[in-house]
Each structure stands twice: as structure tokens, then as C-alpha cells.
C-alpha positions in Angstrom: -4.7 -21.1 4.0 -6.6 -17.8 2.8 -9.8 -19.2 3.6 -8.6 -20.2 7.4 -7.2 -16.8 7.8 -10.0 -15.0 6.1 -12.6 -17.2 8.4 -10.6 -16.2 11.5 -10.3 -12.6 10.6 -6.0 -12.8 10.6 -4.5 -9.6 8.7 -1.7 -10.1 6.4 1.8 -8.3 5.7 3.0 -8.9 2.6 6.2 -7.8 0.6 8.6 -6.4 -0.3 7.4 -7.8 -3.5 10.1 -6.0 -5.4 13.2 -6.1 -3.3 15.2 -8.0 -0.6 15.0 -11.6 -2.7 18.4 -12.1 -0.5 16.8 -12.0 2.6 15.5 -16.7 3.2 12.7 -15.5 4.2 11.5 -13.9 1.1 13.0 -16.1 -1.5 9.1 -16.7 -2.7 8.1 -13.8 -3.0 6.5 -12.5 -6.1 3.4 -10.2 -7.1 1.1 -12.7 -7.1 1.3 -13.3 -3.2 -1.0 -10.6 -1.9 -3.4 -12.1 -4.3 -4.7 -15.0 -3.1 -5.6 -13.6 0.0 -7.0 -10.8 -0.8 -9.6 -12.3 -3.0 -10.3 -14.8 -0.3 -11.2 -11.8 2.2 -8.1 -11.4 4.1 -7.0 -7.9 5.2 -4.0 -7.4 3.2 -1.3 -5.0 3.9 1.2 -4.1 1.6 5.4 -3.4 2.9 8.2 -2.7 1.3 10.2 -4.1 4.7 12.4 -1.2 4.8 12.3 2.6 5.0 14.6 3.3 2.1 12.4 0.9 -0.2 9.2 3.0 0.7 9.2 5.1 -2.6 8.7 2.2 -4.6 5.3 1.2 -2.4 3.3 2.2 -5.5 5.2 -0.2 -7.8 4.1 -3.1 -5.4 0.6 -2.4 -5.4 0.7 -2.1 -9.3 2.1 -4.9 -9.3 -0.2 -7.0 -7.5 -3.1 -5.3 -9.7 -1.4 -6.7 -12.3 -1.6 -10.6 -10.9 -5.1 -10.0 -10.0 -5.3 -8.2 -7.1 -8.7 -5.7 -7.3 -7.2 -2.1 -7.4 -9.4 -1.1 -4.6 -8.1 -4.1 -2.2 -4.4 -3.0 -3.6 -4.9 0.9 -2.8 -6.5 -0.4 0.8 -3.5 -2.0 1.0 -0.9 0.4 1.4 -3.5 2.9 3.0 -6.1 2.2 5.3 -5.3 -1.7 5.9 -2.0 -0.8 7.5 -3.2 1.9 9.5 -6.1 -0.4 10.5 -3.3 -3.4 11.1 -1.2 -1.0 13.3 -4.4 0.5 15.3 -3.9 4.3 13.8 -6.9 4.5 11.2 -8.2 7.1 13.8 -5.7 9.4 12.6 -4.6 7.8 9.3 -5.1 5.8 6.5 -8.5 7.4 4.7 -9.5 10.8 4.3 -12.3 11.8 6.7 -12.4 15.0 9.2 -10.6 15.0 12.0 -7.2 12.6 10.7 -4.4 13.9 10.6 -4.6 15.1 6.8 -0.9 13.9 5.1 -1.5 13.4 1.6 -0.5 13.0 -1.9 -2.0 14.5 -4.9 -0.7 12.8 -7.8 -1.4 13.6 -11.8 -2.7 10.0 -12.4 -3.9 6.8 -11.3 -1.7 5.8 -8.5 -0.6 2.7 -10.2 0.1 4.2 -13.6 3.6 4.4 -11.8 4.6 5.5 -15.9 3.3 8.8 -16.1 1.8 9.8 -12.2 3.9 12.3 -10.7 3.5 13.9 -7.8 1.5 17.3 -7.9 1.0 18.3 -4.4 2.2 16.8 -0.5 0.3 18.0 2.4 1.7 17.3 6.3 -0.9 18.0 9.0 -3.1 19.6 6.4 -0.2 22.1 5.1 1.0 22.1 1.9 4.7 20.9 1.9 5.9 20.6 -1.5 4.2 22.1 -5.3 5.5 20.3 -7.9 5.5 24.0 -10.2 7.9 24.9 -6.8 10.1 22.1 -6.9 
């Protein structure tokens, strides 16, 4: 099915890869799903399905890295791919002049969910939050 939806230029939403294995419709789902796909061309987009859930976002992408997923395609995934999905990579999803600048500076790689930490968050292009401020 990658191919056809690769072929036909169809996006995917995947996840919550760690979470929600309650909910029928995500009784499958596992790291290696975003994989497939990916490697096949397909636009993948990485969710966590609920708002609460988002802080673990990283952990999904790692997670797919892990299965295989290239850690370009996985970073895409829950950055630019979504905002291109949703029709906002105008203002999001990339760094480039004129978005709307919200960013994360972390001390790591992003998927070295072990030991990253979070350094510096800017909103609109102001710094909200200094890790040495708390």
C-alpha cells in the first residue's frame, strides 16, 4: 500500500505510537509503522492523537529511527510534514525568514530523548523560557 500512496502523492498520519493501545483503532500500532512508508516516499506525519501526549512527540520519532525510519524523514515528521499536511508551512514547520519563529533549542540530538534537555523556547521570535532561569 506505500507504493500506491507514495505513487498518488497521499500524506500519512501516524501514531500515537506510544500511547492510546485501548483505543480499536490503534491496537496495531507499533514503531515500525511510520516506516514502511516513509521509505517508500510517502509524506509521513508523526501524532501523538492527543494534546496531553504531545511532550512525548520526541520519543515517537526516536522510536521510529530506531525501526528504520531515516532521522531526517523522522524529524520532517513531526516538523515540516505536519505543517505541510495542515497547509501552515508558510508560517511553520522549518526555519526560514518570515515564519513565525517558535522554537526549541535543545542540548542534544532531538532523539537522544536520554540526555537532550531543553536549553532555550522562543514564541513569535521571543525568548520564553532559559533553562539557567527555570
Amino acid at each position: 500500500m506505500a507504493d500506491i500512496l507514495a505513487e498518488r502523492g497521499v500524506p500519512c498520519v501516524v501514531g500515537p505510537i506510544l500511547f492510546s493501545r485501548t483505543k480499536y483503532e490503534l491496537r496495531g500500532m507499533n514503531p515500525k509503522n511510520p516506516v514502511e512508508p516513509s521509505r517508500a516516499g510517502v509524506k509521513v506525519a508523526i501524532q501523538t492523537d492527543q494534546m496531553s501526549a504531545v511532550k512525548y512527540i520526541l520519543f515517537d520519532a526516536a522510536l521510529a529511527v530506531r525501526e528504520g525510519m531515516a532521522e531526517g524523514e523522522a524529524l520532517k515528521a513531526i516538523t515540516l510534514y505536519p505543517a505541510e499536511i495542515l497547509g501552515i508551512a508558510d508560517r511553520v514547520g522549518s526555519i526560514s525568514p518570515g515564519k513565525d519563529a517558535d522554537l526549541v533549542v535543545l542540548s542534544a540530538h532531538p532523539f537522544d530523548v536520554a540526555r537532550s534537555r531543553v536549553e532555550v523556547v522562543l514564541i513569535g521570535g521571543e525568548v520564553v523560557h532559559r533553562a539557567e532561569e527555570g
